[in-house]
DRENDODO-711654 format. One record per residue (C-alpha): residue number from 1; x negated, y, z. Coordinates in nm, 4 decimals, always signed. Each point is the difference from the previous one (the first is absolute). Layout:
N
NUM | X | Y | Z
...
END
This chain:
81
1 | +1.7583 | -2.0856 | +3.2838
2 | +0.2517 | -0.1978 | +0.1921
3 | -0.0241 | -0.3140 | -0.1676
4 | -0.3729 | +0.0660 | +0.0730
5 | +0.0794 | +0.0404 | +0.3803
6 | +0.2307 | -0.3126 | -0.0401
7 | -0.2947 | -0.2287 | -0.1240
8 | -0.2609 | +0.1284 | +0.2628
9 | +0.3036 | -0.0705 | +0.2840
10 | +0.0518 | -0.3408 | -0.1415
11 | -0.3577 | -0.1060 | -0.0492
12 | -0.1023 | +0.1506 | +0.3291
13 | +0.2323 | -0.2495 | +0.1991
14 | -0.0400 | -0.2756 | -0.2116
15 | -0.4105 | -0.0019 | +0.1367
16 | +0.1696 | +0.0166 | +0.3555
17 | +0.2238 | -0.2862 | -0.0533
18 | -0.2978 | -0.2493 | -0.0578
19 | -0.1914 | -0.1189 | +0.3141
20 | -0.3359 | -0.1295 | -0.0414
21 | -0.0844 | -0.3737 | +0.1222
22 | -0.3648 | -0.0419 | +0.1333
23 | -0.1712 | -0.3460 | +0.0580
24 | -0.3166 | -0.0488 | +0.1543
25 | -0.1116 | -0.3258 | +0.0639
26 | -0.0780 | -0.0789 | +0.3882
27 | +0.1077 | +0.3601 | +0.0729
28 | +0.2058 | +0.0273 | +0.3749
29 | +0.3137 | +0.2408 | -0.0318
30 | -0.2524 | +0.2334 | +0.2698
31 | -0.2475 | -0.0050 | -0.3298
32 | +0.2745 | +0.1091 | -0.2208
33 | +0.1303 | +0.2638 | +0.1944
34 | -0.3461 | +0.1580 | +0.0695
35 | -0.1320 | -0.0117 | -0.3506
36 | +0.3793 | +0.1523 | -0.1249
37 | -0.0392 | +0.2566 | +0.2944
38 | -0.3477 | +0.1054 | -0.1508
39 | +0.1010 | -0.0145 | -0.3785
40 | +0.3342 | +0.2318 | +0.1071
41 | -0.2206 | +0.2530 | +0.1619
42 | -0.2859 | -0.0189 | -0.2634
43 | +0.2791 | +0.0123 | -0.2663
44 | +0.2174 | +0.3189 | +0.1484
45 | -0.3611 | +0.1744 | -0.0071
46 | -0.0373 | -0.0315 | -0.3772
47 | +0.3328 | +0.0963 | -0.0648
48 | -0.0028 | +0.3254 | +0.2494
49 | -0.2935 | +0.1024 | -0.1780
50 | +0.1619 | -0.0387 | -0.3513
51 | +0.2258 | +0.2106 | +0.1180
52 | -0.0830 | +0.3302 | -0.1120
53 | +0.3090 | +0.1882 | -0.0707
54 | +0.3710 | -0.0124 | -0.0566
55 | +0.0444 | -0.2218 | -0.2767
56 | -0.3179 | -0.2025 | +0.0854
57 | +0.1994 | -0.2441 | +0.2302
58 | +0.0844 | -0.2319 | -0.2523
59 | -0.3734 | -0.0566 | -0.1011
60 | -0.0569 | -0.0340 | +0.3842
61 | +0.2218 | -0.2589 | +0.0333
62 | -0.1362 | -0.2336 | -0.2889
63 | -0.3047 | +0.0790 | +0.1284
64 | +0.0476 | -0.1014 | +0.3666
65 | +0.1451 | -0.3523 | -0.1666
66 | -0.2806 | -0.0524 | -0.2422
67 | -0.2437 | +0.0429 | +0.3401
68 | +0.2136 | -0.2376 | +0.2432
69 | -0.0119 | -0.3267 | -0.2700
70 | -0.3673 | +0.0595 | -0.0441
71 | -0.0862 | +0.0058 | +0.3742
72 | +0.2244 | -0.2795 | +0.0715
73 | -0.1690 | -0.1684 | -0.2880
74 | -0.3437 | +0.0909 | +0.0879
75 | +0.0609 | -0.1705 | +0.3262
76 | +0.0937 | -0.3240 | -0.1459
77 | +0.3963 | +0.0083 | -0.0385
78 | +0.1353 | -0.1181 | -0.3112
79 | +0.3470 | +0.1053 | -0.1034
80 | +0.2378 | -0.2768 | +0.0103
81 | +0.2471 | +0.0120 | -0.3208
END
């Protein structure tokens, strides 16, 4: 069970140590931080409602990820590599 615990600790900041790039061609920095703003709210959404218990947090979390990348990318942002 601990080296279970050990993994999930270790894989969980691992995901937090990578920041995500976006390009948009001809967007202003006020047209990034607008569309993030609205991806970060729509995103936290999904993941509160994924949350539906204790050990459901987890879940949430990919969740509220999964949502933020396809916003951003649904608005035109690419992710730079």
């Amino acid at each position: 069970m601990k080296k279970i615990i050990l993994i999930f600790i270790l894989v969980l900041f691992s995901g937090c140590a990578t920041k995500i790039i976006w390009d948009k061609p001809g967007a202003t920095q006020v047209d990034f931080n607008t569309d993030e703003y609205d991806c970060r709210y729509k995103a936290k959404t999904v993941g509160y409602m994924a949350n539906r218990g204790p050990h459901d947090w987890l879940w949430a979390a990919m969740q509220e990820k999964d949502e933020y990348i396809r916003c951003m990318e649904s608005k035109g942002y690419a992710q730079r590599k």
